[in-house]
N, C-alpha and C positions, 0 to 999 in steps of 0.2 A: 312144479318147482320142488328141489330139493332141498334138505336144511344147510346144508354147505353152502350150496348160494343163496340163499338167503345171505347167510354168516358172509358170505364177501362184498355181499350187497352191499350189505347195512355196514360192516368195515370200509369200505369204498366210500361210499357216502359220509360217515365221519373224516377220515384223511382228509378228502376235498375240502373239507370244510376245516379245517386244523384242530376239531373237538378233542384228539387225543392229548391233550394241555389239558383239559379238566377232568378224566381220566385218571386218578391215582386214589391209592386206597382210602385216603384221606375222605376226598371229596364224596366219597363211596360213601362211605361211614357216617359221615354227616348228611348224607341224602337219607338216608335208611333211617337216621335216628330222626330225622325231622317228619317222615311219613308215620313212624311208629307215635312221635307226639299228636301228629292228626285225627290216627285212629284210638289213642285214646283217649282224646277227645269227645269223639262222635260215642265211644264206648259211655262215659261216663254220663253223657247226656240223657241215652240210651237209657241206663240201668235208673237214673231220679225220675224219667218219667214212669217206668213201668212197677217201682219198687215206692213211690212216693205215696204215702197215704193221705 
């Protein structure tokens, strides 16, 4: 397989499914900032166990 189909694949399979409605820069952006809150999260927890005397 090559990455084009792939890319029509997986575009195919969202249409069918109407997913392009959630889809805009918005929801982008808010998906991003919500994973970057996770990780640092796991960051911080990370650094008081190994920095914690």
């Amino acid at each position: 397989m090559d990455i084009d189909n792939i890319k029509n694949k997986l575009k195919r399979f969202a249409q069918e499914r109407d997913w392009e409605q959630f889809h805009s820069h918005k929801n982008f952006a808010m998906a991003i900032a919500g994973e970057v809150g996770e990780l640092s999260e796991i960051n911080m927890v990370t650094m008081k166990v190994y920095f914690s005397f």
